[in-house]
N, C-alpha and C positions, 0 to 999 in steps of 0.2 A: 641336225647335229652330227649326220655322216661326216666321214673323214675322206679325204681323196689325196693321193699321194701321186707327185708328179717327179719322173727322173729326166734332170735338164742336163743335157753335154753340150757343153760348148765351146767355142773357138774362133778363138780373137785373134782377126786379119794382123799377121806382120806387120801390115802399112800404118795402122792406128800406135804406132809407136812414138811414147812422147804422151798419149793423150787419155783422157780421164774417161775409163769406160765402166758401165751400170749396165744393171740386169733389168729391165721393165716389167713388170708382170701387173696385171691390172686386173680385177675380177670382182665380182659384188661377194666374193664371200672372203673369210680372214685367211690370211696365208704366214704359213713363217716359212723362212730360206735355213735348210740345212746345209751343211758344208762339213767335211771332217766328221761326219758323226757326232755334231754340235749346233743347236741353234745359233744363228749369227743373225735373224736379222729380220722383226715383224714385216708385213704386207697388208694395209688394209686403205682400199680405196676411200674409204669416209675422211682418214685419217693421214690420207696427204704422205702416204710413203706404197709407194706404189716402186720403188726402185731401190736396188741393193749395191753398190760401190765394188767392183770387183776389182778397180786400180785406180789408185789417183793420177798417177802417169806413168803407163805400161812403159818396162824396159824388156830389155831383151831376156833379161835371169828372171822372169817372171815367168810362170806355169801360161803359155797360151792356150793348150787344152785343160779344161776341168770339170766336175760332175757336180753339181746340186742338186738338192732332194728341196722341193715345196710342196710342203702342209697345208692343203688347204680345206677348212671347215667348210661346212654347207651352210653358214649363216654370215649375216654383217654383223658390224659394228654394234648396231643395237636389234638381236636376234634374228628372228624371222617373220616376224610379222607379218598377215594376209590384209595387205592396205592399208594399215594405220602401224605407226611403229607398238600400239602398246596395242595390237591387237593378238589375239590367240596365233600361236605361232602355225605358218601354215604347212599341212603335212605333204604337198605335192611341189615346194619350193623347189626351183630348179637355180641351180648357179651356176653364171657364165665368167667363163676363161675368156676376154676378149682381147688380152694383149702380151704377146711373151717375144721380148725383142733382145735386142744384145744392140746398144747403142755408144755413140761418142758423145760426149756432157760436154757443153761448153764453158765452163766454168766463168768466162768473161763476160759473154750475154748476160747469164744469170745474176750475178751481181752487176750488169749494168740492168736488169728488171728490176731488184731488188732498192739501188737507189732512186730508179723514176719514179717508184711504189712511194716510196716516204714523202718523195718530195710533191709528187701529187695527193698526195693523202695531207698533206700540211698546206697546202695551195688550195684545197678545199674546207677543209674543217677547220683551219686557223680563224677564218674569215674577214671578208672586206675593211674591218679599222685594225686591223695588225697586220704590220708591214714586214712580217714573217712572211706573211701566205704570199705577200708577192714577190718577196725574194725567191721562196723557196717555186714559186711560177716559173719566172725569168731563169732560175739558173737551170730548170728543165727543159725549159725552149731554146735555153742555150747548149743545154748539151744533144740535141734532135737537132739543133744546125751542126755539130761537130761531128757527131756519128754521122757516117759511112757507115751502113749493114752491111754492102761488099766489101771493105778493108778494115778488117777486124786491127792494124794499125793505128786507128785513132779513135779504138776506145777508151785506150788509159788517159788521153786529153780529156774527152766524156765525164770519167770517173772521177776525174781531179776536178773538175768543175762542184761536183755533189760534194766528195770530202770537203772542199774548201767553207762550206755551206754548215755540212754538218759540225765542222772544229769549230764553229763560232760557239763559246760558252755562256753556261747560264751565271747568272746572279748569284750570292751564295744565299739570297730567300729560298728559293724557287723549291717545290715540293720533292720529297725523292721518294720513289716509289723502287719498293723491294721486291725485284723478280723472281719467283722461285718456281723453277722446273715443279709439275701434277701432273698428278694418271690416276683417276678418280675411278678404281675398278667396284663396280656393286657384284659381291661376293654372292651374289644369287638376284637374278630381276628376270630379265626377257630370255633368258637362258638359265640352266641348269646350273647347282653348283660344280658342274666335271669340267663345263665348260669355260669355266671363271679359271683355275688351274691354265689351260692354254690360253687363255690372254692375257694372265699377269705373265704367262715366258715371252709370250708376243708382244707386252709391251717392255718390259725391262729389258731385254735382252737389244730390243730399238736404242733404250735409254744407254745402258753399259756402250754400245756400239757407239753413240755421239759423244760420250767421253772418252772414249780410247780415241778419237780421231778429232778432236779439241782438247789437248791437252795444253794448252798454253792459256783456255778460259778456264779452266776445271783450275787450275794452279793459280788461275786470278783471281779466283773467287772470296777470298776476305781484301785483296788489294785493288778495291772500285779503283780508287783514286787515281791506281797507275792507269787507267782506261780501258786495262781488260773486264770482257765479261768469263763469267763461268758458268756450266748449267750443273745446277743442285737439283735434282728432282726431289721431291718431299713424298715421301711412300708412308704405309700407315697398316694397319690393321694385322697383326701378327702369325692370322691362320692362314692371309695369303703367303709371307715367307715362309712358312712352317710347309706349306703345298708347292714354293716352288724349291725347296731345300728337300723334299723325300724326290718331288718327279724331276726334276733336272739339276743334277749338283753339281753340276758344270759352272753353267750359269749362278747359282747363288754362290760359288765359291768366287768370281769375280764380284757379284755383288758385294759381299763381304771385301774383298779388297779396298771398294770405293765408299764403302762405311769407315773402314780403317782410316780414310785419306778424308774423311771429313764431308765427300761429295751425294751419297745418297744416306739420307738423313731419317732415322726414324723418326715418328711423331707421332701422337694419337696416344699410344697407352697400353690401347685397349686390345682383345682377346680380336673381334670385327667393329665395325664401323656400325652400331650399335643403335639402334632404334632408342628416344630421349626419353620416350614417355613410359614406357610401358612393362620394361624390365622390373622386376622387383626391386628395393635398395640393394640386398645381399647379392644379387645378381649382376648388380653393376659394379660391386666388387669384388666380384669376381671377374667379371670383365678387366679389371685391372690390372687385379694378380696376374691371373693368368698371361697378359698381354706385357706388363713390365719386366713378368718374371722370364718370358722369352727372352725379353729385348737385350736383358741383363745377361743371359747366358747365352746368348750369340754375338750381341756385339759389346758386351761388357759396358753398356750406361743403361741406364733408364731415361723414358719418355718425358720433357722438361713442358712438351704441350700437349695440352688435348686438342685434337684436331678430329673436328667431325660437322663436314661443308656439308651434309644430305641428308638429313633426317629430316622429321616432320616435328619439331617443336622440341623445348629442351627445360626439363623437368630443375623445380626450383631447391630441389636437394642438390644438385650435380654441382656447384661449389665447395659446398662443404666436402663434398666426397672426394674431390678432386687434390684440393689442400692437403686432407686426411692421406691419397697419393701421392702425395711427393710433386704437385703438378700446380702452379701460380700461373698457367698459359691458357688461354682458349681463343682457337681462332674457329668461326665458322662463317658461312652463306646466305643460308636458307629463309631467314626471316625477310630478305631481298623478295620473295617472294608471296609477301603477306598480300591478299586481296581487296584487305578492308585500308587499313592504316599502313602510314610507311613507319618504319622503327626512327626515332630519332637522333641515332647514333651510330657510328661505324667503331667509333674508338672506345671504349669504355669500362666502369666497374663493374662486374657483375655480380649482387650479394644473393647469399643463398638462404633460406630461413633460419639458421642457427644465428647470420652475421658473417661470414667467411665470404671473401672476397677473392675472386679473381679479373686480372687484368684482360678486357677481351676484344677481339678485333675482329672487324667484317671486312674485309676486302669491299673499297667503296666501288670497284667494276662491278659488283654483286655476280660474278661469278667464278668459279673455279675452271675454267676452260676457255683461259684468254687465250691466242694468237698471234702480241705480240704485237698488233696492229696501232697507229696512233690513236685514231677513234678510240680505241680501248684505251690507253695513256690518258688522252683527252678527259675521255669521263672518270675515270681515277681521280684526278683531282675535282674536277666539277661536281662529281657525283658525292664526295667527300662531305658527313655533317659535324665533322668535327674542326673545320679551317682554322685555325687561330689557337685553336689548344697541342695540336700535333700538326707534325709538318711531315711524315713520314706514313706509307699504306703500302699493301703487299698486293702483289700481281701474282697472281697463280695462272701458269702458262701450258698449254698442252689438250690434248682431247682426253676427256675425259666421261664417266659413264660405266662406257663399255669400254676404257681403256683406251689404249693409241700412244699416251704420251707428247710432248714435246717434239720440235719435227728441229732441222737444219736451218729451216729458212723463219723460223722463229726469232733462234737467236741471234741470224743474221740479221734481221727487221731492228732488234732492240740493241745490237753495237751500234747502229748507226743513230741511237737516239740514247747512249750512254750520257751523254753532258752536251746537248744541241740547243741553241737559243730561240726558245718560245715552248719549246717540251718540258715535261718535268723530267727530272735528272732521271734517270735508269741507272740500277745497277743488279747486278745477279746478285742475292743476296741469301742467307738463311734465317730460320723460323727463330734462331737465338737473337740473329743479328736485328732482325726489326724489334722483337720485345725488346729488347735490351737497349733500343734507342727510345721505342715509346713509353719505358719504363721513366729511365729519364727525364724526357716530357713530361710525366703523368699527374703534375701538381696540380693541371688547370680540368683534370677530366672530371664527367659527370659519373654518378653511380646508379644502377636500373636496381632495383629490388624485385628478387620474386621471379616468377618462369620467364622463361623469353618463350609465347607463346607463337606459334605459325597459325595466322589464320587463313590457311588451306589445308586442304587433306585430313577434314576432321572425321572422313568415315573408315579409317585407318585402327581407326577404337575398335571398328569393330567387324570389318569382312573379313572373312574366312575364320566362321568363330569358330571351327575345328582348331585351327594354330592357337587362338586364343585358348582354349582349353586346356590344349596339350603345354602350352606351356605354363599356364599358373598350377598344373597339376603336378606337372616334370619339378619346377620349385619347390614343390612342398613336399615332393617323395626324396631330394636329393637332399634336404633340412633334416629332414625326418631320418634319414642312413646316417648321415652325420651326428645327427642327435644319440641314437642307440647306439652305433659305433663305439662314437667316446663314452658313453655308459662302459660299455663293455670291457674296452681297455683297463679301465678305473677298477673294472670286475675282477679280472682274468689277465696278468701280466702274457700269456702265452698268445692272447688272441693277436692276430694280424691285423692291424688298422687297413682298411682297405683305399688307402692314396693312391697309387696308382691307378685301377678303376673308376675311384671317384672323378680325378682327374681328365679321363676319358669322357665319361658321362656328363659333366660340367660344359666341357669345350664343344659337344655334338648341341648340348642348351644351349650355349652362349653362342653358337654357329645359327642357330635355330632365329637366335635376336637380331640378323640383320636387322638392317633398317628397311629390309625390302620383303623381307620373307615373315617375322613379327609381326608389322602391322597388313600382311597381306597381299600387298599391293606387287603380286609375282606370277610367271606363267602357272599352270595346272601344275607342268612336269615338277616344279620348286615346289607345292605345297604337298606331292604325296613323298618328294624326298624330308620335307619336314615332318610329315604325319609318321612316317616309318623310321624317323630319326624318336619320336616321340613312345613311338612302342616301342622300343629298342632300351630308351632312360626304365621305363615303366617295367621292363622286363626282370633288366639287372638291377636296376633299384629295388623290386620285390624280392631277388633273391640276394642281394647284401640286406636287407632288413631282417631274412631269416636267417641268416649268420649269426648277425649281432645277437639277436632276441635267442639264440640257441644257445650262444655263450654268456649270455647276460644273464639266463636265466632257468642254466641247465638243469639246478635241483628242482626247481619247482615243476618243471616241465615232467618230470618223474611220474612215471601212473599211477605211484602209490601214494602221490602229493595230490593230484591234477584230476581231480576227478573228475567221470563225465559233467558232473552237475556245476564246475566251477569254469573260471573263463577270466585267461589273464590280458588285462587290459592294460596297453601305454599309455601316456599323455607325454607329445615330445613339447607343449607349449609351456610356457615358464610360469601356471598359475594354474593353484589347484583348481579342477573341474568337476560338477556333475551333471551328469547326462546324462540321459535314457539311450543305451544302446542296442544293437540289435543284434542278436548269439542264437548260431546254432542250439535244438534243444534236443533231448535223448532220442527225440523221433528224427531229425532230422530236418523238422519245422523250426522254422526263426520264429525264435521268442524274443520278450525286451524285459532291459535291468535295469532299473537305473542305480548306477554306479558312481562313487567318488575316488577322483585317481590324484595323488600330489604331482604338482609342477614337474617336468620333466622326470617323471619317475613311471613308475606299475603297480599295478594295485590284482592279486592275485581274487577275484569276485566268487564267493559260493553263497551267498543268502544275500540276494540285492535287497536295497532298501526299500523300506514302501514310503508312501510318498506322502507327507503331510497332507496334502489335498491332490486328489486326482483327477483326474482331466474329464470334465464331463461335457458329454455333446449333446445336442438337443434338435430334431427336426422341428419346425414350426408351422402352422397350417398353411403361412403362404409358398409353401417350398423351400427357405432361407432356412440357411443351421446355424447355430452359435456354441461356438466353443468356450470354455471356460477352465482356467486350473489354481485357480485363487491367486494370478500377478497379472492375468492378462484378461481380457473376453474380448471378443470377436463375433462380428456379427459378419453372415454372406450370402448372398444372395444366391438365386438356382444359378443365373450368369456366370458367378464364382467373383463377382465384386465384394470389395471390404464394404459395407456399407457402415460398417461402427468398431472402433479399435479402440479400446479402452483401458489404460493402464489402472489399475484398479486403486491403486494406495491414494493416488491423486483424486479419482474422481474425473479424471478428463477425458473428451474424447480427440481422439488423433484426426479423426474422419470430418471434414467438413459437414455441416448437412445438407442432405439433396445432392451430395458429391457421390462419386464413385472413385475406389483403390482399388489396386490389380485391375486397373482397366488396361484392355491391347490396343493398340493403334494401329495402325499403319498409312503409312505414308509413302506418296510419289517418290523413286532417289533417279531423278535422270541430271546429273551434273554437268557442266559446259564442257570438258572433256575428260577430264581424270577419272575414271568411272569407277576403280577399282579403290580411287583414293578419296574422292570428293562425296559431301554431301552438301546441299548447299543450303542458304539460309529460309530461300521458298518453297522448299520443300516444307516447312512445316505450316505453308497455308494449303497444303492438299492430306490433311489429318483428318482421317475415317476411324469413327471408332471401331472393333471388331463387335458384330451381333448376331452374328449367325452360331446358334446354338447346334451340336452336334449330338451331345450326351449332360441332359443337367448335372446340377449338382444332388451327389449322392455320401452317404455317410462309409465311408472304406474299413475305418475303424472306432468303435464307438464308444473308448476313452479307456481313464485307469490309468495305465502310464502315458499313453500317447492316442491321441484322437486325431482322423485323419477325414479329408472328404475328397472329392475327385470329380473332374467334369474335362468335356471335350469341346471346343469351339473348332469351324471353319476360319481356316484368317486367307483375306483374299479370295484368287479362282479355284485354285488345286493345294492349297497346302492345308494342315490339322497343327492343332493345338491342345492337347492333353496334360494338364497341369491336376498335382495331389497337394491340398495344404494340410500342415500338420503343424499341431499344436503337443507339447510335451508336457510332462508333467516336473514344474520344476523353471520354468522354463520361460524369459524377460524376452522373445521374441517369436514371432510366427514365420514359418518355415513356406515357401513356393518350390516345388518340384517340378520343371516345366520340360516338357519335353515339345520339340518344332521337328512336322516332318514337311522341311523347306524348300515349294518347288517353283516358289514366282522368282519373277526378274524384275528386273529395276524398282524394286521394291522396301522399305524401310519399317521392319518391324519392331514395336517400343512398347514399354510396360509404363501406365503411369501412376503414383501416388500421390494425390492431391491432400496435403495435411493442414490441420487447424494451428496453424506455427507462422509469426511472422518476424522474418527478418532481413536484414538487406543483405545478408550473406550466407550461402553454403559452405561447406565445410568438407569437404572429400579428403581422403588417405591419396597421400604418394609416399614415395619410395625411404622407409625411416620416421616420416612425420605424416603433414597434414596442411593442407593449403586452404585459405578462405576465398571463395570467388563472388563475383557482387550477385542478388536475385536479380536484380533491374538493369536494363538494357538502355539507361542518360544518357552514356556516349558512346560514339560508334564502337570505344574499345569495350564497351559493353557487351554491345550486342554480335558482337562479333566470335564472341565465346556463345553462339547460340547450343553448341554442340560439344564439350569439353570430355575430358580423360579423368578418371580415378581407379583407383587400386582395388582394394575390397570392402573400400563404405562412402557413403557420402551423407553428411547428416546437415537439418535444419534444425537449428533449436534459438529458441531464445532463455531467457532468463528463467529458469527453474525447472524448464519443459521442454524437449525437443522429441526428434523420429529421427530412426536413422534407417537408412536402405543398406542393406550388406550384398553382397557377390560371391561367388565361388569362380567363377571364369569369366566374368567380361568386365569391361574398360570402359566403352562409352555411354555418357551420364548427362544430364543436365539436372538444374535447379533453376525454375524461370518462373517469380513470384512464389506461391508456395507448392507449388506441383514439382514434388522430387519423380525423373523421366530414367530408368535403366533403356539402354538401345542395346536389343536381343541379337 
């Protein structure tokens, strides 16, 4: 991620007068051209711009001496990788300069390439019963008998041959597919978030550079019909503009220009390009605020689509929430890449559990980084599963990933297939202009109910469960400021609501929710910028909590109120609680109270309650303890197995017989390549139970208010498993305290509880609500969810009796027959 700065003087021979000369620079690592004390102009070998324009035809009043400065990083396109692109990036990378030239561009050749390109590309992939391909043959072979390479004089007969070809028009059936300028930057993946900043200037600053120098497509761009094209590039995620608006505001003050002029287009919405599944609800609206409220105070609109091509799945609330924004758009990718089943739809409705509908589009190319090629047009329509209901699809054109953007000979490639006979119609388009026609349409579309699940990348739930921690934890402590905050205000007209901090603290979360850094799947260097992003919330969250709670609750905090023996307790959740808590005592030992606190309020505690029946524990001669507090008992074995869970009032037991709960697992995770993202479906035919005992079970605390036991297992070669269960007094569930010191590899650790419950569906929390998923695996969309995502419970129940499994920090879950599965 070193930097290397290179100063270029140059000087353009007199004799090249009249003619189009470029700066070459060719190198495996990113480069941007300075000039003026200004970016002008990215450099990345991946990405097909390896050359900068320094005249389109030198005159005499032209500067023939000049200086540029190139930038060039010590990584590619997709970081640094040691052999494989998603491997650990390597610290001994060497980047080679192998080309820095000062050339004459032929501008004639080039677009005599550019048309043999089409017309061989249409001579091939048309195929033998359309008498395209052998037009578009013949008038190639006829322009290779007219060229002369030596008399650059009859290449414009050459070039008149192809035009004549290409003006021959479509039918007014014929499908039209809507081109829109992408630069697909991940906001943190194979590279750091520092280095995401220098490639959105290296790719925009490409993009701004190809509209100042097509301005006659950029002005064409709502007038297809005249036969201009225009390049709209379609940008997105608001903490990239907000990074290139503090570090280069040069560049975003043109970008804003071509926002003004209608050409680069915001879209998405959101705060970043946001992981689907796994954000809170309140989180993902915050993603929106935050991200519209930009939009609206830099370029005065708000976001009409959500656009979000590259996540791993997309959560069945996100209509609703969407609506609730201001937002009836959604285009994405990603389900193009399901492994099991193909999705049956490109065009379609998408309902969300309340009923709220949005209109949604997959680019039928299935992907965001087309070229502009026929083959890519070709499958556009072919690839198409919605024919006969809509006659219109979007082409997203450019490099994307790591950035790059859209090149020159892109939208060279797609003028010459604007309105061509046997193509589908092309035209530059934007993200209003194709909804707004598929709206239209949209009498004859189908509607999908419920998530649009990806069936890849299901171990995304759950690696790198440090991220996962830090952020269900960063949630509830930036709820919880919020909660006392507005307490406080309500208190104390004088206190200062802390918005602007909150605000800080929100955007470093919601920067945290990539779609790359979220579920994981990102170098080391990204996950300890997340973890130090996460102490950072945790830090100033603790001390705006003692603000509030200072002014909220100054009399009482009085030492002639607050005695040592008393202990003021919050509740920031919306429903009175009691609970055995745990309080410093006059020694300086934690004691416990159980306390009753109202709904988001405080409850000042100096004589806790005692407890209608208290928790009594019992060793038993076979080694197994049973807990009891007159709502629950619990039976466990020395292993630390549930071996009997008995809700008392009913009479039933939870526990199969002969079964075992809080059982560990583990499992094989060697995946076909996604390693950081995949788990796959046979991994769960190499399940080992864990049996290697370390420390049995032993009794920690031996009741009253709270009764505790504790045991240590070996899981795998070299890692420990220390788990303490505690049962309370008072108290409708049984608590797991599990602590993992994690030192295998390709390895898949899981908790299972097998219950006396049967139903053909689970029941898991998402974002706001609650989704039902099948137990049985009938059809392959069954079984395809072998491995699913939930929030902080997933429950089985049937009619009058269920179990539910709760979380504090993790995602991935199954329910397969009646074995409810947490994956640790």
């Amino acid at each position: 991620w070193e930097t290397c700065w290179f100063k270029v003087e140059l000087s353009i021979p007199p004799a090249w007068a009249g003619r189009e000369v470029h700066f070459i620079w060719e190198s495996d690592g990113e480069g941007m051209v300075w000039r003026d004390a200004q970016p002008v102009q990215g450099l990345t070998k991946e990405g097909e711009k390896t050359s900068y324009i320094l005249t389109r035809s030198l005159k005499e009043s032209e500067p023939h001496s000049l200086t540029l400065y190139v930038e060039l990083a010590c990584n590619g396109l997709f970081g640094a990788g040691k052999g494989s692109m998603i491997a650990p990036p390597d610290p001994d990378r060497r980047v080679t300069l192998s080309k820095a030239e000062l050339v004459v561009f032929n501008r004639d050749v080039y677009e005599l390439l550019v048309d043999l390109e089409i017309l061989l590309d249409m001579a091939q992939l048309l195929g033998e019963e359309n008498q395209r391909s052998f037009q578009a043959l013949y008038t190639a072979n006829q322009m290779v008998n007219v060229c002369d390479v030596t008399d650059p004089s009859t290449f414009p007969a050459a070039r008149d041959l192809a035009a004549a070809l290409f003006s021959q028009r479509n039918g007014e059936s014929q499908h039209t597919i809507h081109a829109m300028g992408h630069c697909h930057i991940d906001s943190a993946w194979l590279w750091p978030y520092e280095e995401t900043i220098r490639k959105c200037a290296r790719s925009w600053v490409t993009v701004v550079h190809l509209m100042e120098h097509n301005p006659e497509l950029t002005f064409a761009c709502s007038q297809v019909r005249c036969g201009g094209l225009g390049l709209t590039p379609v940008l997105w995620q608001a903490q990239q503009f907000e990074w290139v608006r503090s570090c280069y505001p040069g560049l975003y003050a043109r970008i804003q220009h071509f926002v003004a002029k209608g050409q680069f287009i915001p879209v998405g919405g959101t705060w970043v390009e946001m992981d689907g599944n796994l954000p809170s609800g309140e989180s993902m609206v915050r993603q929106f605020l935050q991200g519209q409220r930009f939009f609206q105070e830099q370029f005065g609109r708000i976001c009409s689509e959500f656009w979000l091509p590259d996540t791993f799945g997309y959560s069945a609330q996100l209509p609703q929430l969407l609506r609730g924004c201001g937002i009836q758009r959604f285009l994405t990718q990603k389900l193009s890449w399901n492994l099991v089943n193909s999705f049956p739809h490109h065009t379609f409705f998408w309902e969300g559990i309340d009923g709220s509908q949005v209109l949604t589009h997959f680019p039928p190319g299935d992907s965001y980084g087309m070229h502009g090629r026929v083959e890519e047009m070709l499958k556009t329509v072919k690839n198409n599963k919605d024919k006969g209901r809509v006659n219109h699809s979007a082409f997203l054109f450019g490099f994307g990933d790591g950035g790059g953007g859209p090149t020159q000979k892109m939208l060279d490639r797609m003028k010459r297939m604007s309105d061509t006979d046997g193509l589908p119609r092309v035209q530059i388009s934007t993200p209003d202009q194709l909804f707004s026609v598929l709206e239209k349409e949209s009498s004859q579309l189908c509607t999908w109910v419920g998530e649009l699940f990806l069936e890849l990348h299901n171990g995304t739930y759950t690696t790198q469960a440090q991220i996962k921690k830090g952020n269900r934890e960063c949630e509830r402590i930036l709820h919880d400021v919020e909660v006392l905050s507005s307490l406080a205000v309500t208190q104390d007209t004088t206190f200062q609501y802390p918005a602007s901090q909150l605000q800080q603290l929100w955007r470093l979360l919601l920067l945290n929710q990539f779609h790359d850094v979220l579920p994981g799947s990102c170098i080391q260097l990204v996950v300890e910028d997340a973890l130090q992003y996460y102490t950072e919330i945790r830090r100033a969250g603790a001390q705006l909590q003692e603000e509030a709670v200072q002014c909220l609750c100054r009399e009482l905090l009085q030492p002639q109120v607050c005695s040592t023996q008393s202990s003021l307790v919050f509740n920031t959740l919306s429903w009175e609680r009691t609970e055995v808590i745990s309080r410093p005592g006059p020694d300086g030992a934690e004691t416990l109270a159980l306390v009753t606190v109202p709904s988001m309020g405080y409850a000042l505690v100096q004589e806790p309650f005692v407890p209608p029946q208290p928790v009594a524990v019992r060793k038993q001669e076979d080694g197994s303890i049973t807990m009891e507090n007159g709502i629950i008992a619990v039976c466990l074995d020395t292993m630390g197995h549930l071996t009997s869970l008995q809700l008392l009032d009913s009479g039933r037991s939870s526990v199969p017989d002969g079964c075992y709960a809080n059982q560990f697992a583990i499992f094989d995770d060697v995946p076909l390549y996604w390693d950081a993202w995949d788990v796959m479906d046979y991994h769960l035919q190499t399940r080992k139970p864990v049996t290697t005992l370390l420390k049995p079970l032993e009794i920690t605390l031996a009741g009253g208010l709270r009764g505790s036991v504790r045991f240590s297992l070996q899981v795998g070669k070299s890692s420990t498993l220390t788990q303490e269960i505690i049962l309370d007094a008072t108290c409708p569930y049984l608590r797991f305290l599990t602590q993992v010191e994690w030192k295998e590899a390709h390895k898949f650790l899981k908790v299972e509880f097998p219950v006396q419950v049967r139903s053909t569906n689970a029941t898991y929390e998402i974002q706001f609500g609650h989704l039902q998923r099948p137990t049985h695996w009938n059809t392959s969309w069954d079984w395809a969810r072998f491995e699913v995502w939930a929030h902080k419970w997933l429950d089985l129940s049937e009619h009058g009796f269920g179990v539910a499994l709760l979380n504090d920090c993790k995602y991935g879950a199954s329910a397969h027959r009646n074995i409810l599965s947490l994956s640790l």
